[in-house]
N, CA, C, O and CB atoms as a CASP TS submission, in Angstrom:
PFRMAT TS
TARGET T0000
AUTHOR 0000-0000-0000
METHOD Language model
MODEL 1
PARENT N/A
ATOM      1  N   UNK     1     134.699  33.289  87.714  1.00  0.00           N
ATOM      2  CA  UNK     1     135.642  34.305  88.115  1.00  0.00           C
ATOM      3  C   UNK     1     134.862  35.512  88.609  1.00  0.00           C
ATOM      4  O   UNK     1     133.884  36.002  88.045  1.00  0.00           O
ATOM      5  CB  UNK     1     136.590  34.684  86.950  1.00  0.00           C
ATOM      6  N   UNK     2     135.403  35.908  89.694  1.00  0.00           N
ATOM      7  CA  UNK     2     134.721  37.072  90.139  1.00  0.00           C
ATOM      8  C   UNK     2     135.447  38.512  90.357  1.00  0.00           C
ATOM      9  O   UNK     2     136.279  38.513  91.265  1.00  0.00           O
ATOM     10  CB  UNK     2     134.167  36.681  91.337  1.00  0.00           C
ATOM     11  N   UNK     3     135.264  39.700  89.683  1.00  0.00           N
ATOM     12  CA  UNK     3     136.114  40.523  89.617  1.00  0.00           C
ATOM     13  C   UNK     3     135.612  42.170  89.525  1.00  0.00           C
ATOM     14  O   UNK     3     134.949  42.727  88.650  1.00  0.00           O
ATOM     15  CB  UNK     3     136.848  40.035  88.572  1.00  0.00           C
ATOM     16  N   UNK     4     136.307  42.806  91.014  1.00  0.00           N
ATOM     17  CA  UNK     4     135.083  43.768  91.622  1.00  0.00           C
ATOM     18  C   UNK     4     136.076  44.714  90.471  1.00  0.00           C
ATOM     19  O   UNK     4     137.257  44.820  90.141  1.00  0.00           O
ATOM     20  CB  UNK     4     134.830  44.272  93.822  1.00  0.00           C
ATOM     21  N   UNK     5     134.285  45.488  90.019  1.00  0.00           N
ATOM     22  CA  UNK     5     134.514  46.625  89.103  1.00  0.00           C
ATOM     23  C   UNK     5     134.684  47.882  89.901  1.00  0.00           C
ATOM     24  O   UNK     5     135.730  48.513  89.750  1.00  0.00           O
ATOM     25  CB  UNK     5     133.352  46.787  88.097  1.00  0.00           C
ATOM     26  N   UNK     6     133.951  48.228  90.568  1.00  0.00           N
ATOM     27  CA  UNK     6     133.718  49.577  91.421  1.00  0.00           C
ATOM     28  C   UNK     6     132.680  49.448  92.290  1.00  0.00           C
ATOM     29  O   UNK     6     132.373  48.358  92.773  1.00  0.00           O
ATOM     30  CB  UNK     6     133.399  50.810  90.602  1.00  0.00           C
ATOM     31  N   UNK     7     132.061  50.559  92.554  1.00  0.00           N
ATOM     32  CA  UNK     7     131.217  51.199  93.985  1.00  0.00           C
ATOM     33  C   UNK     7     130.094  51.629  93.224  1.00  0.00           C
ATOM     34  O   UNK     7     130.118  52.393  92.260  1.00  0.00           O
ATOM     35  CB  UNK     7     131.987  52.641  95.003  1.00  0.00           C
ATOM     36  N   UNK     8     128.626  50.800  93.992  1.00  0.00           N
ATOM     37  CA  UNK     8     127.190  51.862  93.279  1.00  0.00           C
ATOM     38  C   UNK     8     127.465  53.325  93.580  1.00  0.00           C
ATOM     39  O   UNK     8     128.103  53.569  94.604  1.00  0.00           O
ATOM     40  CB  UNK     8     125.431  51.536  94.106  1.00  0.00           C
ATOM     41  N   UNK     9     127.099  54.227  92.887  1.00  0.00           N
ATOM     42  CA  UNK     9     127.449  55.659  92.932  1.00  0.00           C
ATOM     43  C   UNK     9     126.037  55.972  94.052  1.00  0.00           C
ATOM     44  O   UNK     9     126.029  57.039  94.664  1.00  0.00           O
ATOM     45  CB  UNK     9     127.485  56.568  91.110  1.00  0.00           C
ATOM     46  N   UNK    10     125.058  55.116  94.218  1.00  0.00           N
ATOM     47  CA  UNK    10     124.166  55.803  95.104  1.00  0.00           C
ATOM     48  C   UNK    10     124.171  55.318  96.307  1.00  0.00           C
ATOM     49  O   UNK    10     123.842  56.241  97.053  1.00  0.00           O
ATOM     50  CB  UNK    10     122.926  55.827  94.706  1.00  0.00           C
ATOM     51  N   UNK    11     124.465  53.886  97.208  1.00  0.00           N
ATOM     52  CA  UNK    11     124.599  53.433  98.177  1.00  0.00           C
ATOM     53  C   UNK    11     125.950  52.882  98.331  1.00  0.00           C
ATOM     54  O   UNK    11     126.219  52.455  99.454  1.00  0.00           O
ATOM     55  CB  UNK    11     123.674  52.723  98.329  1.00  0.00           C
ATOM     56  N   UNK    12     126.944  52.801  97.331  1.00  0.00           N
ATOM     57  CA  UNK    12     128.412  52.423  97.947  1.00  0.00           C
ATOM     58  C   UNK    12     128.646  51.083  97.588  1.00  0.00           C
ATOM     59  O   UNK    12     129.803  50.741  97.343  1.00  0.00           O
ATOM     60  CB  UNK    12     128.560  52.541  99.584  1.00  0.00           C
ATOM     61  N   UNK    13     127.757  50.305  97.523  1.00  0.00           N
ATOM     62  CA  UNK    13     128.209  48.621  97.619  1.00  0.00           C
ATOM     63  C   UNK    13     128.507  48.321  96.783  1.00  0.00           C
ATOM     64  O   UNK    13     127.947  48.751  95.774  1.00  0.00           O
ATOM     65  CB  UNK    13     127.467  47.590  97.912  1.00  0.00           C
ATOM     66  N   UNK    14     129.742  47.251  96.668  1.00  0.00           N
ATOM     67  CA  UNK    14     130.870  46.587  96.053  1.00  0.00           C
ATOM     68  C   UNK    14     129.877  46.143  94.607  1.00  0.00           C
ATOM     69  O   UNK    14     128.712  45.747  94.599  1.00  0.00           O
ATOM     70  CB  UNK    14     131.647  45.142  97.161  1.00  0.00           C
ATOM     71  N   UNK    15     130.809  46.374  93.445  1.00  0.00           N
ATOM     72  CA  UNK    15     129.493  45.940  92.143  1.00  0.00           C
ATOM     73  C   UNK    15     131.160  44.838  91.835  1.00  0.00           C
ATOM     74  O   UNK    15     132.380  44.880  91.994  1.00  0.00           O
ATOM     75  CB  UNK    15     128.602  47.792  90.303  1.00  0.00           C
ATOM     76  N   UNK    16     130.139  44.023  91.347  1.00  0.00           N
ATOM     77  CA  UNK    16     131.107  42.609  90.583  1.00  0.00           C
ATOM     78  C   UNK    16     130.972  42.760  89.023  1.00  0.00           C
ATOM     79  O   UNK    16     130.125  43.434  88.438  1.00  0.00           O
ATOM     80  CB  UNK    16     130.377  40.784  91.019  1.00  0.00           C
ATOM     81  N   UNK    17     132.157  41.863  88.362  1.00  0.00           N
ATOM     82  CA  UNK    17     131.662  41.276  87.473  1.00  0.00           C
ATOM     83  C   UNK    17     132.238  39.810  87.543  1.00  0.00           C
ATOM     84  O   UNK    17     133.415  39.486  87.703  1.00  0.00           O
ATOM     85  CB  UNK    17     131.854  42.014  86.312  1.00  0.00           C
ATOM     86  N   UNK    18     130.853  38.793  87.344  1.00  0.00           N
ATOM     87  CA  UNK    18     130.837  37.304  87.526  1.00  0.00           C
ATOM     88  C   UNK    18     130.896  36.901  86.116  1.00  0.00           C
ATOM     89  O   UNK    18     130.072  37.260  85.274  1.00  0.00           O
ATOM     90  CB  UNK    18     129.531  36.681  88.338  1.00  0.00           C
ATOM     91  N   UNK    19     131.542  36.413  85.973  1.00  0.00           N
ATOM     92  CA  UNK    19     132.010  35.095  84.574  1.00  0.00           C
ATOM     93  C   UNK    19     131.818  35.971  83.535  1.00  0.00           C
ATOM     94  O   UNK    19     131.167  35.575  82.567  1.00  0.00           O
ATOM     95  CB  UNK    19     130.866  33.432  84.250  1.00  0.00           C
ATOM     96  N   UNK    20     132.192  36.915  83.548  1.00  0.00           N
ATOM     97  CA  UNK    20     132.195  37.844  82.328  1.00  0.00           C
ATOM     98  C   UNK    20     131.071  38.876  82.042  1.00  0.00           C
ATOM     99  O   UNK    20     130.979  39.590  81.043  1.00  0.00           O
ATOM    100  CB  UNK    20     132.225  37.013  81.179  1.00  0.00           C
ATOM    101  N   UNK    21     130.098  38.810  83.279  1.00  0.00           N
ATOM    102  CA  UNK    21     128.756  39.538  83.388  1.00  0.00           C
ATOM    103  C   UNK    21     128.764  40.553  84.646  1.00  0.00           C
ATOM    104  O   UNK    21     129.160  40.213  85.761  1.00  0.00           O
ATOM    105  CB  UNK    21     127.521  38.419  83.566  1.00  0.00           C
ATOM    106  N   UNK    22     128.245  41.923  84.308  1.00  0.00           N
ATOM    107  CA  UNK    22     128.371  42.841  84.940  1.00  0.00           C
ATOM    108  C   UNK    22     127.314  42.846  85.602  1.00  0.00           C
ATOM    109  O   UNK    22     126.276  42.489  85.045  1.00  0.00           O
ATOM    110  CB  UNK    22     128.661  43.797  84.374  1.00  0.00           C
ATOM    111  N   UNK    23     127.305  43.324  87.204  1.00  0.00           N
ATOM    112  CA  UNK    23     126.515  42.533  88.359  1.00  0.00           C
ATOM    113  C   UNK    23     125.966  43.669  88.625  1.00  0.00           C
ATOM    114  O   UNK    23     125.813  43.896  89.825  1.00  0.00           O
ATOM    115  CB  UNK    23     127.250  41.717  89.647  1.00  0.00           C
ATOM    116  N   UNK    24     125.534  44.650  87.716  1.00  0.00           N
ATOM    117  CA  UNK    24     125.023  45.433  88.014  1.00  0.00           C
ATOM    118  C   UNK    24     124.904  46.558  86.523  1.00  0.00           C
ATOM    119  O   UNK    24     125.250  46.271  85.377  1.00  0.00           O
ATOM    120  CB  UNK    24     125.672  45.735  89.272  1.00  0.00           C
ATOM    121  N   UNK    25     124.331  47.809  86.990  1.00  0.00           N
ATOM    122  CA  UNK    25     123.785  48.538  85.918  1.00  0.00           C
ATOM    123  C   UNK    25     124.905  49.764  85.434  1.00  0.00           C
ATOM    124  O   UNK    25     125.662  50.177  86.312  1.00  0.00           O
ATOM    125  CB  UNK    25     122.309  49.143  86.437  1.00  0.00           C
ATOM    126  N   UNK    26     124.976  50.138  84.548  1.00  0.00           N
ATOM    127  CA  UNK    26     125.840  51.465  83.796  1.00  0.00           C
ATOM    128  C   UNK    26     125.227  52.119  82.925  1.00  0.00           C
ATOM    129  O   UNK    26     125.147  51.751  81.753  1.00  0.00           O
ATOM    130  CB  UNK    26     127.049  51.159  83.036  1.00  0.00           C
ATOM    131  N   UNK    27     124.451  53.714  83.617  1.00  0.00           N
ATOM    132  CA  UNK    27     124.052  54.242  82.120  1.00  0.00           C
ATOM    133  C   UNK    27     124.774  55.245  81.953  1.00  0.00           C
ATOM    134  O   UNK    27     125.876  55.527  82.422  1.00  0.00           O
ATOM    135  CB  UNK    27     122.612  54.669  81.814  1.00  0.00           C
ATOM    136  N   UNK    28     123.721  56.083  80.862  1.00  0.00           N
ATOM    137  CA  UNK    28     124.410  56.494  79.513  1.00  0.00           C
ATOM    138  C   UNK    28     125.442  57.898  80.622  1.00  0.00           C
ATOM    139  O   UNK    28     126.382  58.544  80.158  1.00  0.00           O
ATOM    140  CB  UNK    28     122.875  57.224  77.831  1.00  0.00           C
ATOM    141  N   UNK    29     125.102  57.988  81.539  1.00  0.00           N
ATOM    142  CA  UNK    29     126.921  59.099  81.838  1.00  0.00           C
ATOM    143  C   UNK    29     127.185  58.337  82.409  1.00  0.00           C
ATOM    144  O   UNK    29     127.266  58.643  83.599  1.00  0.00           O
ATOM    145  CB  UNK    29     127.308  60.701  82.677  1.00  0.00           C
ATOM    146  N   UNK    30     127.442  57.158  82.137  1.00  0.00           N
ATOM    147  CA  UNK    30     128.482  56.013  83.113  1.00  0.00           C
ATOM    148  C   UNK    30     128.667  55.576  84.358  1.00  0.00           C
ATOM    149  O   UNK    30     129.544  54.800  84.738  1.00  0.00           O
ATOM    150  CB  UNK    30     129.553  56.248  83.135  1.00  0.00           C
ATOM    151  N   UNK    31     127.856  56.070  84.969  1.00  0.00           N
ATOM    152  CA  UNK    31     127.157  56.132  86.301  1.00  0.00           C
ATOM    153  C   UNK    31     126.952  54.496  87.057  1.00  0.00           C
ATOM    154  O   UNK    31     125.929  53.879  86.762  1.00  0.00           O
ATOM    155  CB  UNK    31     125.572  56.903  85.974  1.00  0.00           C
ATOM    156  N   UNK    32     127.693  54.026  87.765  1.00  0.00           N
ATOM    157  CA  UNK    32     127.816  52.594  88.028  1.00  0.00           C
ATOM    158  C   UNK    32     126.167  52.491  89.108  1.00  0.00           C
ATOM    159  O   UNK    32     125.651  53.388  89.776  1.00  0.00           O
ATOM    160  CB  UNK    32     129.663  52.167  88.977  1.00  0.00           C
ATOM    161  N   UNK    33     125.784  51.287  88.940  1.00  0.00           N
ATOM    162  CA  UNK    33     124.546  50.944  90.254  1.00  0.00           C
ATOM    163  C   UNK    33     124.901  49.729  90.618  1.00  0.00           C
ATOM    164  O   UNK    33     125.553  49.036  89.836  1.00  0.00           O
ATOM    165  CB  UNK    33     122.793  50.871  89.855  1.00  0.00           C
ATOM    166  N   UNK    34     124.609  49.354  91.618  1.00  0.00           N
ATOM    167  CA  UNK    34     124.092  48.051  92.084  1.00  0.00           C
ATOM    168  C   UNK    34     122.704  47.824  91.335  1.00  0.00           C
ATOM    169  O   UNK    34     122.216  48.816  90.794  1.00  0.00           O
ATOM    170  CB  UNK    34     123.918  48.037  93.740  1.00  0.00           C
ATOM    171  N   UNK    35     121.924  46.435  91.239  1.00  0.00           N
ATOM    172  CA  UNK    35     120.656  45.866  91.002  1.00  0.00           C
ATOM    173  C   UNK    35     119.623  46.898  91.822  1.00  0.00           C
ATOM    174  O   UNK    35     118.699  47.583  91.383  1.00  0.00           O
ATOM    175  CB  UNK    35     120.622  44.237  91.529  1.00  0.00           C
ATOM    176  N   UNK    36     120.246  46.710  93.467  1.00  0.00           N
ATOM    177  CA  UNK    36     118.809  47.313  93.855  1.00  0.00           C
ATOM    178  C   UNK    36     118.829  48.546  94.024  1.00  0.00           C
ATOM    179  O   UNK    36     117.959  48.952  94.795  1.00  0.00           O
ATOM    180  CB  UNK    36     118.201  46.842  95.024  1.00  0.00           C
ATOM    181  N   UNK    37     119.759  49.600  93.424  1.00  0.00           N
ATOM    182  CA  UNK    37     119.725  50.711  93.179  1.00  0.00           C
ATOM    183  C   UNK    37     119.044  51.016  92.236  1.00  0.00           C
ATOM    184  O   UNK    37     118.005  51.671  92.324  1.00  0.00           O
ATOM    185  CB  UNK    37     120.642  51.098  93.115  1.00  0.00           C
ATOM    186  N   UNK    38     119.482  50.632  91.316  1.00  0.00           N
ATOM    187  CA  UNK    38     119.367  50.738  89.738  1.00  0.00           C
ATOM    188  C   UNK    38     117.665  50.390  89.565  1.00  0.00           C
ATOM    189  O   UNK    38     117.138  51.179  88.781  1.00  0.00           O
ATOM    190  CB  UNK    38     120.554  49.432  88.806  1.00  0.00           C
ATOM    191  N   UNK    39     116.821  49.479  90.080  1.00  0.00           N
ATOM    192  CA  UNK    39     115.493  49.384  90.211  1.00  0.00           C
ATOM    193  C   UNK    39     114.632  50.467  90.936  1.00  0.00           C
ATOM    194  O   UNK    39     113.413  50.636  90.912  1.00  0.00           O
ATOM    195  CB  UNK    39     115.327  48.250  90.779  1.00  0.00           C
ATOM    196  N   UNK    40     115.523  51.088  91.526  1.00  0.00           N
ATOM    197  CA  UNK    40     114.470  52.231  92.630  1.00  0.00           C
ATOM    198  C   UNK    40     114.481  53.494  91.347  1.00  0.00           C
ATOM    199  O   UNK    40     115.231  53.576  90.374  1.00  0.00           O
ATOM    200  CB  UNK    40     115.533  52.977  94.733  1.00  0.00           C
ATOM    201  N   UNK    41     113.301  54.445  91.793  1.00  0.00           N
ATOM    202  CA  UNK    41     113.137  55.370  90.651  1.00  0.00           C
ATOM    203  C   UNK    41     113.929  56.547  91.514  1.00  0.00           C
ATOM    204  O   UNK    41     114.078  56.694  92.727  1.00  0.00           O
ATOM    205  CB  UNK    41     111.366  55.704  90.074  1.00  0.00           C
ATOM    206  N   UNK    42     114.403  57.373  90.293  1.00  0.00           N
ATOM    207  CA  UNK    42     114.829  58.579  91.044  1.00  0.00           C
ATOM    208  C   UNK    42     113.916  59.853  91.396  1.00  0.00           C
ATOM    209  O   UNK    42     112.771  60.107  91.020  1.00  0.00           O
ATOM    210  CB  UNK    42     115.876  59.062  90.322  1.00  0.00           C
ATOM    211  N   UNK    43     114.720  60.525  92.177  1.00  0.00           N
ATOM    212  CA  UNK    43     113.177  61.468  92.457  1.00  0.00           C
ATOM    213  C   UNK    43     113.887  63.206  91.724  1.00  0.00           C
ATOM    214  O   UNK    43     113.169  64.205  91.698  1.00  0.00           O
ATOM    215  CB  UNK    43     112.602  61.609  94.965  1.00  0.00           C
TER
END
């Protein structure tokens, strides 16, 4: 099952959650990412 949660807060793109797993990152102020957001460092 595939079921879009929201928008990376830094580039926009569609974040999923697949079979019950979130397709991407959420920290601690709740801040949604994509993978390859969420890997880049901030400056």
């Amino acid at each position: 099952m595939k079921e879009k949660v929201g928008h990376c807060s830094r580039c926009g793109k569609e974040v999923f959650c697949l079979d019950g797993f979130l397709n991407g990152v959420l920290d601690e102020e709740k801040n949604l990412f994509c993978f390859e957001c969420a890997d880049q460092p901030t400056n």
